[in-house]
BALOKOL-656053 format. One record per residue (C-alpha): residue number from 1; residue in three letters; x, y, z. Coordinates in steps of 0.1 Angstrom, whole numbers, plus 5000, padded with zeros to 4 digits. Each point is the difference from the previous one (the first is absolute). Layout:
# BALOKOL-656053
   pos   code      x      y      z
   NUM    ALA      X      Y      Z
...
//
This chain:
# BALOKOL-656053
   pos   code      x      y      z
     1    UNK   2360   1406   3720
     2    UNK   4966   5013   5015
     3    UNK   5007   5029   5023
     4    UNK   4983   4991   5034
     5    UNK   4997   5038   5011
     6    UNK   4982   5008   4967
     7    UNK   4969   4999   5018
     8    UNK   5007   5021   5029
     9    UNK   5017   5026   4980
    10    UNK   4964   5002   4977
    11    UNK   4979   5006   5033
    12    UNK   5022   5025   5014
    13    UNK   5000   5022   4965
    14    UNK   4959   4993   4998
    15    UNK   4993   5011   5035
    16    UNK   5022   5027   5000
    17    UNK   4988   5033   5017
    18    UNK   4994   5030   4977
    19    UNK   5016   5030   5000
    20    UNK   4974   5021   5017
    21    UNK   4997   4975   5026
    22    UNK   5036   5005   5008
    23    UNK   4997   5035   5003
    24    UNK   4970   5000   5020
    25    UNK   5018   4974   5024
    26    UNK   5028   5024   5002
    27    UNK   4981   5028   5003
    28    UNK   4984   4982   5028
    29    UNK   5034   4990   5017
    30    UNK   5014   5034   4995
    31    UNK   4972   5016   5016
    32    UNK   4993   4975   5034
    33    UNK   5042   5005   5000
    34    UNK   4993   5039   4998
    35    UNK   4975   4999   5023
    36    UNK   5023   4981   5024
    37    UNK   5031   5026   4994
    38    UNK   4973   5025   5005
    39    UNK   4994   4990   5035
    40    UNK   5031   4991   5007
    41    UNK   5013   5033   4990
    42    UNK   4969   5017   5022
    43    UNK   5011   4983   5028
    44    UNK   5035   5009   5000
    45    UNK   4990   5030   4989
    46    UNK   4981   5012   5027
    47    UNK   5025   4979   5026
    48    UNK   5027   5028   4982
    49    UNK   4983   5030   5008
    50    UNK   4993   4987   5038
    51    UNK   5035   4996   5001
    52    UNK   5010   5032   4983
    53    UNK   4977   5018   5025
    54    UNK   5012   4981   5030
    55    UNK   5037   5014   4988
    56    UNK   4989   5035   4998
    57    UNK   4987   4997   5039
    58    UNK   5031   4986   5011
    59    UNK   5021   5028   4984
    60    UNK   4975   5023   5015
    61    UNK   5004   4984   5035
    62    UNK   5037   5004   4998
    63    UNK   4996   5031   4987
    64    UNK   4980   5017   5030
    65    UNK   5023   4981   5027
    66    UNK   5018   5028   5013
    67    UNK   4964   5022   4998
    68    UNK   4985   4978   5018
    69    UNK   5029   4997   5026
    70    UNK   5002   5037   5006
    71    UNK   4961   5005   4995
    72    UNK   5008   5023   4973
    73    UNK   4964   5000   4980
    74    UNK   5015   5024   4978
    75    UNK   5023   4979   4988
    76    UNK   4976   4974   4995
    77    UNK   4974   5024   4982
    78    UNK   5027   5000   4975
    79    UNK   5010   4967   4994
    80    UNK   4966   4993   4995
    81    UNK   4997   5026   4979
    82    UNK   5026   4990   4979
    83    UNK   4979   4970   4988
    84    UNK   4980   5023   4978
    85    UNK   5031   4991   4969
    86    UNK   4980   4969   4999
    87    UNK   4970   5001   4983
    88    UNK   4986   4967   5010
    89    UNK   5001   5007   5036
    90    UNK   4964   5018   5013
    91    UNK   5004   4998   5037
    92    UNK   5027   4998   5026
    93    UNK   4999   5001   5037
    94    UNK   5035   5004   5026
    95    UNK   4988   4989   5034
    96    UNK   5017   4999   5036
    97    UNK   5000   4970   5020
    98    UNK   4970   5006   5017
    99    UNK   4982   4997   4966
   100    UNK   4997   5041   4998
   101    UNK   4996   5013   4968
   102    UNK   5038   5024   5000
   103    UNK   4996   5012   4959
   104    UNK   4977   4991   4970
   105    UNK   5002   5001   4965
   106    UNK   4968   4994   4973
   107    UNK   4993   5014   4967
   108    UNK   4969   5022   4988
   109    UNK   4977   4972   4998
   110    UNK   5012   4977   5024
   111    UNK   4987   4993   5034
   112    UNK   5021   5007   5032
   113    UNK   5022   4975   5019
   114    UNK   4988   4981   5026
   115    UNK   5003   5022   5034
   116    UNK   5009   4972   5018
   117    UNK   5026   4974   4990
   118    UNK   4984   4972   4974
   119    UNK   5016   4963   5006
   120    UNK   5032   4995   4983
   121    UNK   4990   4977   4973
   122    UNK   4997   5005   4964
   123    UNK   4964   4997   4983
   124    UNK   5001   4996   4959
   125    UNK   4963   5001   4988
   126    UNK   5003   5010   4967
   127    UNK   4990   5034   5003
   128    UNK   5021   5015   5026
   129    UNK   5034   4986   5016
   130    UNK   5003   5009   5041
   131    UNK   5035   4989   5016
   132    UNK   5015   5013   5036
   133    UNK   5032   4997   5014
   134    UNK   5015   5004   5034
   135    UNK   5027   5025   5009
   136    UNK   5030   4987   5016
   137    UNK   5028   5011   5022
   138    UNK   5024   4974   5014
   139    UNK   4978   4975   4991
   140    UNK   4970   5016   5022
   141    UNK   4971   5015   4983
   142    UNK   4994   5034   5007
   143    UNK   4972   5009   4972
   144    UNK   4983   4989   4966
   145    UNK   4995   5009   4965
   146    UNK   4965   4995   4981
   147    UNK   4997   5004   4960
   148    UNK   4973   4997   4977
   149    UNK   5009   4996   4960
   150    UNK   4976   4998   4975
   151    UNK   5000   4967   4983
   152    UNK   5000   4991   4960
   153    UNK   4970   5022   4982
   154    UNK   4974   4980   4983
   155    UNK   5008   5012   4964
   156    UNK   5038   4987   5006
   157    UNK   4982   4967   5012
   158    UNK   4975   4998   4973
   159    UNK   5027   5009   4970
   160    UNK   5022   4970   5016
   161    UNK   4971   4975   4999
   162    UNK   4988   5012   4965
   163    UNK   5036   4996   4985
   164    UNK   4995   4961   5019
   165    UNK   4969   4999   4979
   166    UNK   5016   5007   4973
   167    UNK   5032   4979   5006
   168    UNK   4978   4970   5002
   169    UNK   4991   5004   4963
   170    UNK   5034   5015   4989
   171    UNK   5031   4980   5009
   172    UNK   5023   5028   4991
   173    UNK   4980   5030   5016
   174    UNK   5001   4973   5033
   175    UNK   5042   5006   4994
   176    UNK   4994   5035   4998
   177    UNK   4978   5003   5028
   178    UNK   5027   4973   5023
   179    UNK   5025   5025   4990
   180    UNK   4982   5028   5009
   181    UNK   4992   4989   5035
   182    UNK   5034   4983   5006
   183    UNK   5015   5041   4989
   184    UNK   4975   5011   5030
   185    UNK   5011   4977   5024
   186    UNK   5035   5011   4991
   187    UNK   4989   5037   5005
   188    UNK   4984   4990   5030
   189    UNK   5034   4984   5015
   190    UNK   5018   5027   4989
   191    UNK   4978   5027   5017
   192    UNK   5006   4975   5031
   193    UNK   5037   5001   4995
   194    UNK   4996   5038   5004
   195    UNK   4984   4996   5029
   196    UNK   5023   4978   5015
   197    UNK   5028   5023   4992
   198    UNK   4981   5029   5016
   199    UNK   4993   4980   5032
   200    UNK   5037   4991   4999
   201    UNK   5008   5039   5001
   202    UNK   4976   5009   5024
   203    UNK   5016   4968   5025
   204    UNK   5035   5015   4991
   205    UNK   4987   5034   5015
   206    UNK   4986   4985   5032
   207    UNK   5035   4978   5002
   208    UNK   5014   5040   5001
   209    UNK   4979   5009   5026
   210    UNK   5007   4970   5020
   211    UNK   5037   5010   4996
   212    UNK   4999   5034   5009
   213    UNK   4979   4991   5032
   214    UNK   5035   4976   5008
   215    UNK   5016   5028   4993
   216    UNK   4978   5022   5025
   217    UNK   5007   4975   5027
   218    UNK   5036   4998   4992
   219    UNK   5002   5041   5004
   220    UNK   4981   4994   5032
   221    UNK   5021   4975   5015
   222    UNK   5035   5021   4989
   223    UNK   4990   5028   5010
   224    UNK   4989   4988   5030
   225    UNK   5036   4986   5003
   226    UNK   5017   5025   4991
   227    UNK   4978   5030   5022
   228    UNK   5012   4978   5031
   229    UNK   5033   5000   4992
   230    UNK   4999   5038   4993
   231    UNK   4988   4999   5033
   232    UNK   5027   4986   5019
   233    UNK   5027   5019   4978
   234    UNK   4985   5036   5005
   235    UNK   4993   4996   5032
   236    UNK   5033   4988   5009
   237    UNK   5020   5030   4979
   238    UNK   4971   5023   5025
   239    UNK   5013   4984   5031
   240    UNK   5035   4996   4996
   241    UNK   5004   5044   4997
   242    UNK   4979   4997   5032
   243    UNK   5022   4978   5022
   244    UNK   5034   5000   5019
   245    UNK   5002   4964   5013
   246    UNK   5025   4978   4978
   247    UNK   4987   4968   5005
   248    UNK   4963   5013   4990
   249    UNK   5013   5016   4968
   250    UNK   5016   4973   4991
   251    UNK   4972   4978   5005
   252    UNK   4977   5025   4980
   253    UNK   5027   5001   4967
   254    UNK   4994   4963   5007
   255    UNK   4967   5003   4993
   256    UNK   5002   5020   4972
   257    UNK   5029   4979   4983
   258    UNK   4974   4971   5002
   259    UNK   4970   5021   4985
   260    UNK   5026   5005   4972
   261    UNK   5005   4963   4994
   262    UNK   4969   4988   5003
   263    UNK   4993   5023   4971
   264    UNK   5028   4990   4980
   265    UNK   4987   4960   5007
   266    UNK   4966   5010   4991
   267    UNK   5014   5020   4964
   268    UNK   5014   4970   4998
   269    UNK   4974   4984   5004
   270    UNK   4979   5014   4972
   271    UNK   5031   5001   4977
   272    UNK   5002   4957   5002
   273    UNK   4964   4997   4994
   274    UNK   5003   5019   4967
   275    UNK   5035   4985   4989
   276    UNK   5018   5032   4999
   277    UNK   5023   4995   5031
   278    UNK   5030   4971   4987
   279    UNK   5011   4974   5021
   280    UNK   5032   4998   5008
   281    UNK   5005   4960   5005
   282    UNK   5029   4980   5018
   283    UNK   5005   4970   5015
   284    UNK   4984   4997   5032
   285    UNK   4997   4976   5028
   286    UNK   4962   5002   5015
   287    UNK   5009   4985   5032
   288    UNK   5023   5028   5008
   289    UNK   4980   5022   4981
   290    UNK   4967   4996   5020
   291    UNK   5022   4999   5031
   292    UNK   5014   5032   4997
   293    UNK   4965   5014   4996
   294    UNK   4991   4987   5036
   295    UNK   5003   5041   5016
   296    UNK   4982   5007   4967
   297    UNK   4968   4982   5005
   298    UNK   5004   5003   5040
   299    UNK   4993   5040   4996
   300    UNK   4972   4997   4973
   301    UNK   4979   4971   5018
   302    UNK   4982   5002   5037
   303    UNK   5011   4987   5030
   304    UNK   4977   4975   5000
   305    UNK   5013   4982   4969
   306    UNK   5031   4979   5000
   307    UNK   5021   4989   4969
   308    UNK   5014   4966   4993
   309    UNK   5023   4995   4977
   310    UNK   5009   4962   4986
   311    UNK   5026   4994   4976
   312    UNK   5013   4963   4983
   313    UNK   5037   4995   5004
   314    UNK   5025   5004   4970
   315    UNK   4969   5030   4982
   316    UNK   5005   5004   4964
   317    UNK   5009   5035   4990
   318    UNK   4975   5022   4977
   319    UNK   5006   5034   4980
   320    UNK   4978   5026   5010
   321    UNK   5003   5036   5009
   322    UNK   5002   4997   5036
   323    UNK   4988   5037   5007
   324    UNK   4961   4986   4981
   325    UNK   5006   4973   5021
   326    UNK   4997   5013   5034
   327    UNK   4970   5027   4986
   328    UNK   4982   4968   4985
   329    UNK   5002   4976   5038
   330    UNK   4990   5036   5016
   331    UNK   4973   5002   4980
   332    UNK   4985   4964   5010
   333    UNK   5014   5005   5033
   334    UNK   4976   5029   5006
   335    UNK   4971   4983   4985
   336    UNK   5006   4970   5022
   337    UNK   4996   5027   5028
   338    UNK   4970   5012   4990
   339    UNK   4985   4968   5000
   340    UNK   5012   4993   5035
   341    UNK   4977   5027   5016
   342    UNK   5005   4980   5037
   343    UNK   5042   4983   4991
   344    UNK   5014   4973   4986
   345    UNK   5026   4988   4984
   346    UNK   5018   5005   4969
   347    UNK   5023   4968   4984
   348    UNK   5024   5006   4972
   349    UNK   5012   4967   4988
   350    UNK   5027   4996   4967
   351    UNK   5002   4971   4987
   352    UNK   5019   4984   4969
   353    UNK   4976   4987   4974
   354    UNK   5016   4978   4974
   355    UNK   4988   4996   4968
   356    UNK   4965   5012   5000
   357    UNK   4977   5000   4973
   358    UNK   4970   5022   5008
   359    UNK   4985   5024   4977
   360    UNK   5029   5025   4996
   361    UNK   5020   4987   5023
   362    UNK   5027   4974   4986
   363    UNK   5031   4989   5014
   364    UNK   5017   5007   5035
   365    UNK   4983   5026   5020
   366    UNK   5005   5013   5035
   367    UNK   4969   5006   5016
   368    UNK   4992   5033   5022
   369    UNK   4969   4987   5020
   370    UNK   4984   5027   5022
   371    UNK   4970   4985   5023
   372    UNK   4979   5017   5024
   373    UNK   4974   4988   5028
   374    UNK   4979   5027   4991
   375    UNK   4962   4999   4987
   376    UNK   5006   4985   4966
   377    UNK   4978   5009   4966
   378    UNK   4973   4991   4982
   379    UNK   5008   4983   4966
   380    UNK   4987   5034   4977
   381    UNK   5022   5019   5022
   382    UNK   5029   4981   4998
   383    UNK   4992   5001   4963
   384    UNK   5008   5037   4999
   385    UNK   5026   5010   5026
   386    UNK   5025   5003   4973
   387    UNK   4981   5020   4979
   388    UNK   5009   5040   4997
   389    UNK   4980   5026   5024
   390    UNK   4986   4972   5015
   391    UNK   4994   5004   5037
   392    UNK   4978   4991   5034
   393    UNK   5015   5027   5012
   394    UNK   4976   5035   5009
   395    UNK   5002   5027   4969
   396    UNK   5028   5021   5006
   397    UNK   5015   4972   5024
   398    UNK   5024   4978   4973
   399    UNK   5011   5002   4965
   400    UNK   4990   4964   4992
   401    UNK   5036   4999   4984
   402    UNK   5019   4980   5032
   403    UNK   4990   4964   4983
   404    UNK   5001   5014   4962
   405    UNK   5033   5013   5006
   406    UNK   5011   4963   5015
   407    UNK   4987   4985   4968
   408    UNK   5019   5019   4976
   409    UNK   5029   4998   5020
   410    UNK   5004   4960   5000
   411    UNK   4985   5001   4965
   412    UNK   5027   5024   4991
   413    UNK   5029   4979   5015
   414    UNK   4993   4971   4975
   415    UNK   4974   4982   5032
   416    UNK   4965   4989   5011
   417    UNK   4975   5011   5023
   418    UNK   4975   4970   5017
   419    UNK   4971   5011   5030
   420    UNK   4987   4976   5021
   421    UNK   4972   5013   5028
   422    UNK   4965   4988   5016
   423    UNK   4983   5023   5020
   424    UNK   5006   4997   5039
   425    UNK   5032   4974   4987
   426    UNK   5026   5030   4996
   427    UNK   5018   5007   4966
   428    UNK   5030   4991   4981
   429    UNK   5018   5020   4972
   430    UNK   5027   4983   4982
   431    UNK   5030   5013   4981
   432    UNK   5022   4981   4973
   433    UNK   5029   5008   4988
   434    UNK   5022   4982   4979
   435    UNK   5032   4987   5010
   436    UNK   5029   5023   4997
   437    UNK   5039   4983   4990
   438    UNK   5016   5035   5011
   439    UNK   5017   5007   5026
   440    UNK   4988   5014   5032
   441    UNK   5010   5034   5008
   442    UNK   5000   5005   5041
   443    UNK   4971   5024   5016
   444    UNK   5029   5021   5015
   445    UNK   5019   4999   4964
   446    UNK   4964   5018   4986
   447    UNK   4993   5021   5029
   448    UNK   5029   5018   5010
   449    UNK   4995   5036   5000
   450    UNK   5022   5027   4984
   451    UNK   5014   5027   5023
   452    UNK   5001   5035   4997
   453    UNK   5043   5001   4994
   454    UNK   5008   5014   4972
   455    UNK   5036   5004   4985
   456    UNK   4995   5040   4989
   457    UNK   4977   5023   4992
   458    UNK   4984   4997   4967
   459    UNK   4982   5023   4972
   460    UNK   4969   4991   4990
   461    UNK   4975   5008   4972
   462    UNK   4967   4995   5016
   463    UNK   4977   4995   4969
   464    UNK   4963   5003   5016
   465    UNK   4967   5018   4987
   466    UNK   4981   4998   5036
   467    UNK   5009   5032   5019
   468    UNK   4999   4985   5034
   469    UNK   5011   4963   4993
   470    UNK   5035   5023   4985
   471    UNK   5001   5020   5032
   472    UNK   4998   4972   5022
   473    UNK   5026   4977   4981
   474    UNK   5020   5034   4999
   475    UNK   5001   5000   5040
   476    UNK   5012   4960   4998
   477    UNK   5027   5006   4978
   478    UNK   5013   5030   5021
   479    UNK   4992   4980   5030
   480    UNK   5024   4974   4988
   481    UNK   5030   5026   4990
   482    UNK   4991   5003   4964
   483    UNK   4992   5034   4977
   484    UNK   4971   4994   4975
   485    UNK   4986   5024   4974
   486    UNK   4968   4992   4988
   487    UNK   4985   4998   4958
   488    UNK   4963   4997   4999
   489    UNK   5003   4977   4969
   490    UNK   5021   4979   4980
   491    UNK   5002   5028   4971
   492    UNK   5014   5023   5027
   493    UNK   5022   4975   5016
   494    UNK   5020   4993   4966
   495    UNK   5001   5034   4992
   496    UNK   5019   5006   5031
   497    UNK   5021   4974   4993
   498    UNK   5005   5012   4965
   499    UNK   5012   5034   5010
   500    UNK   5030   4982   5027
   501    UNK   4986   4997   5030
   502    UNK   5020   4977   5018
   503    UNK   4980   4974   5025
   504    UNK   5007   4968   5016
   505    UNK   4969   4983   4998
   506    UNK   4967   5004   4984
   507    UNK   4971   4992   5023
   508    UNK   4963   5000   4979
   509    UNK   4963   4990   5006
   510    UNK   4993   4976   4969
   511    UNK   4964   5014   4993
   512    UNK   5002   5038   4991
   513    UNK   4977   5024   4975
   514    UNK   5016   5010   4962
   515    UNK   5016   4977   4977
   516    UNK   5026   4981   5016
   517    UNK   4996   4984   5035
   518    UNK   5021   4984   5026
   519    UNK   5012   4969   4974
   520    UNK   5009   5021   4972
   521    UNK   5014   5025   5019
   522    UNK   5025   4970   5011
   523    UNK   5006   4989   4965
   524    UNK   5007   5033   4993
   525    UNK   5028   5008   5026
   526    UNK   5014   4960   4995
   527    UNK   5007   5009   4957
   528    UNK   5010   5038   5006
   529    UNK   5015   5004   5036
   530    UNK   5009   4962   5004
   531    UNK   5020   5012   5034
   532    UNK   4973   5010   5020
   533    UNK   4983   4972   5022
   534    UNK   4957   5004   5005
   535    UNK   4980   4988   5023
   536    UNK   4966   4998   4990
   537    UNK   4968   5000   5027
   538    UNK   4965   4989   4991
   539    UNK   4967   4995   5022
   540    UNK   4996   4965   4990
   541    UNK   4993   5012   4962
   542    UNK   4995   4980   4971
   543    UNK   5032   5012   4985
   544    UNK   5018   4979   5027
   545    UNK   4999   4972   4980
   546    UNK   5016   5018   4970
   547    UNK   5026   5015   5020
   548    UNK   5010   4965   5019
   549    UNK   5001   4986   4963
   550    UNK   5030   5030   4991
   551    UNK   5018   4990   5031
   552    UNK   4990   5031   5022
   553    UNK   4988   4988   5036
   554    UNK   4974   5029   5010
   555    UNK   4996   5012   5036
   556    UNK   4964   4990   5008
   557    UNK   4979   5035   5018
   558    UNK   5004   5003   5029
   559    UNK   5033   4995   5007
   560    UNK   5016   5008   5034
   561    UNK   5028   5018   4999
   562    UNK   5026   4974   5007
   563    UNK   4991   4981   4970
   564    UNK   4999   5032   4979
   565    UNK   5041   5003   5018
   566    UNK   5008   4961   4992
   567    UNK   4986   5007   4962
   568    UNK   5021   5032   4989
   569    UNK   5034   4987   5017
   570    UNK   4994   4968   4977
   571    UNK   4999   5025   4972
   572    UNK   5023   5024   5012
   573    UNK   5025   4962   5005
   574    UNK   4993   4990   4967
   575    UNK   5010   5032   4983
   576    UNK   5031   4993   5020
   577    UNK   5008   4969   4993
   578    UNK   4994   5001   4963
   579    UNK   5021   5034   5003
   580    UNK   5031   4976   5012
   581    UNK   4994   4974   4973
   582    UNK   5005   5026   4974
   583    UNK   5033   5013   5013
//
């Protein structure tokens, strides 16, 4: 049988190409396509070192920030010095933000910068590569940065098109040349990524600056705080050796017992914000709560502002410390204030919120709303009230931890923290907490206050290392009927007790210099004199935690001298009691 393709197959073998005029048809494809990856690569090529350059301005400009903040053209000198290291770079210019030339660089045989500031746009001509970049500072620009780079040298562009040349003839030199360039480009990313990472360091060390200039403020507004309260105390200790009448005296050691206070409640402050001060939660009912606080917020807000208070019937309970409570509606409180220069009004509402479902904030909540009539904020405002060091307060006029300490607060009690303010419109901070199944201790159960009685006098070991925090504790104990003799350690504590002293109670600060502190000095006297009760006492430290966790209960600084009373006849009771249970 004939085969009907026979034909076909006989014109295709006859009029088949030769073998040189495949090769020359390759050649030809391989070199239009070399020509093509040529330009291509150009292109991207020179697009790469724009962008390289254009990374190297904006490290620059981060770089020169704080220079150009301070007008410190020294400082600028040498970061554009610094760009020497790179020898592609032939000019560099630092410039203020009136387009003042503040520090040049150039090599040998370059030409100067500009003396006044060039447009901030990046030219790419082949022979030269000119970028600029604008120096920020909270988003405003305060300067610019100018660099010139020397772009590819002709010999580097003629070896790459005579290796396309050759490519275009060779197949496998066209690999070897693709290789070659694809290894450059790789260089090229990788000399980027080190770029990168350098700008990355030099951004980490203007983050630093920007926190130690929070921390400035901070120092400002606490000492500011604090120098005001030193105020009122010293000059209340001046006037109370200069006056006869009773009722001013007492009116001046009131004075001074509040300067005391409000330090303590601003130590406390602090201590919240950086988690070091534990909260001691219990059931609590908000209602009553907030209710109690009514003298509270009457003394710390003006005349001129009043306080309404609105509360649903049957209020869940919620488990909070109550104590961070009342510092935490203060803090808003007084905020409200300030944004009610000529009065207003101030409205707590709780409410019960059942099963909510928003964000972080699942499940029954009670809701601490706390609105004011003042003069409201703007939405990037209200975006950073919460935020640490923040303040619209004058330097040396607020902390800018009130709200912060709020935050951490609700955040630490397991709740959720929601803003809602327009300016002129007033704002409104809400608390939630979850729902609490405990039971509800009364506000008289948690606030009575221990007297001075005690049932005899008792010895105690005073274990302190501050000279005149001992001396004064010394004149409470005495004060209250009780001998004390003091051990400037925990070493020289034990080794009193080791040689037979006899004491009732051991009473010890909890941070103290050498080996063992305030904790291991109790673990010490629990395994070798289990018979001696010790109170420990702590500034809000971080040990506190630690120590609540061993079952010790420290007596937060400062104490008054009743509680210091109501703390060592509980130990001196328990000693007691556990004397009787083992007879």
């Amino acid at each position: 049988m004939p085969d009907p393709l026979r034909g076909v197959r006989l014109w295709l073998i006859a009029h088949r190409p030769s073998p040189p005029v495949i090769a020359s048809f390759s050649a030809i494809l391989l070199f239009v396509a070399g020509l093509a990856v040529a330009s291509f690569n150009e292109v991207a090529f020179r697009a790469q070192a724009t962008r390289e350059s254009r990374v190297q301005a904006q490290m620059l400009a981060a770089s020169v920030t704080a220079a150009l903040a301070f007008n410190d053209s020294a400082a600028a000198k040498e970061f554009a010095d610094s760009l020497h290291a790179n020898p592609e770079i032939e000019t560099s210019g630092i410039y203020d933000a009136s387009g003042r030339l503040v520090a040049g660089y150039r090599r040998d045989d370059a030409p100067p910068p500009p003396q006044r500031a060039p447009p901030l746009q990046s030219i790419n001509n082949g022979q030269s590569i000119q970028v600029g970049a604008p120096v920020l500072l909270n988003a405003e620009p305060i300067g610019s940065v100018y660099l010139k780079s020397a772009a590819e040298p002709f010999y580097r562009t003629a070896n790459r098109y005579a290796a396309i040349g050759i490519l275009g003839l060779m197949a496998a030199l066209m690999v070897g040349a693709l290789a070659a360039a694809n290894a450059a480009q790789r260089r090229a990313y990788a000399a980027l990524e080190e770029q990168i990472a350098h700008r990355e360091r030099v951004e980490e060390a203007l983050r630093q600056s920007q926190k130690m200039e929070a921390v400035g403020q901070l120092t400002g507004g606490v000492a500011h705080d604090f120098n005001n309260l030193l105020m009122v105390a010293s000059s209340g200790l001046y006037l109370l050796d200069r006056t006869e009448d009773p009722q001013r005296r007492e009116w001046l050691k009131q004075g001074v017992q509040q300067a005391i206070d409000r330090g303590a409640s601003l130590t406390r402050q602090l201590l919240d914000f950086s988690r070091r001060a534990p909260l001691t939660s219990q059931a609590v009912n908000l209602g009553a709560q907030i209710d109690s606080m009514r003298l509270l917020l009457d003394r710390s807000l003006r005349e001129d502002i009043g306080v309404r208070l609105e509360v649903d019937n049957d209020l869940w309970p919620v488990e909070i410390d109550p104590g961070a409570l009342e510092v935490a509606v203060v803090n808003i409180a007084l905020n409200a204030r300030d944004a009610m220069p000529a009065g207003g009004i101030i409205t707590i509402r709780l409410t019960n919120r059942t099963g909510m479902s928003e964000g972080e904030l699942l499940g029954d909540m009670v809701e601490l709303a706390v609105s004011d009539t003042g003069s409201g904020m703007t939405a990037d405002l209200a975006s950073r009230i919460f935020e640490p060091f923040f303040t619209t307060k004058e330097v040396g006029k607020g902390t800018g931890l009130g709200l912060a300490q709020v935050y951490g607060f609700v955040r630490a009690s397991n709740g959720g923290v929601r803003l809602a303010s327009r300016p002129g419109q007033g704002t409104t901070i809400s608390l939630f907490f979850p729902r609490s199944l405990a039971q509800v201790a009364s506000i008289a159960d948690r606030t009575t206050e221990p007297t001075l009685t005690s049932t005899r006098s008792l010895k105690v070991l005073l274990v302190e290392d501050d000279d005149a925090v001992a001396a004064s504790v010394g004149e409470m104990l005495s004060a209250l009927g009780h001998v004390s003799e003091r051990a400037a350690n925990a070493q020289e504590a034990l080794i009193r007790l080791e040689a037979g002293e006899i004491f009732d109670v051991a009473l010890s600060d909890m941070v103290m210099p050498g080996e063992i502190g305030g904790i291991g000095l109790a673990r010490e006297i629990r395994r070798r004199f289990p018979g001696l009760p010790i109170v420990l006492t702590t500034g809000y430290s971080a040990a506190a935690d630690q120590a609540i966790r061993e079952g010790l209960t420290p007596l937060a600084k400062p104490y008054a001298i009743d509680a210091l009373a109501a703390r060592l006849e509980d130990a001196a009771r328990a000693r007691r009691d556990d004397a009787r249970d083992t007879a």
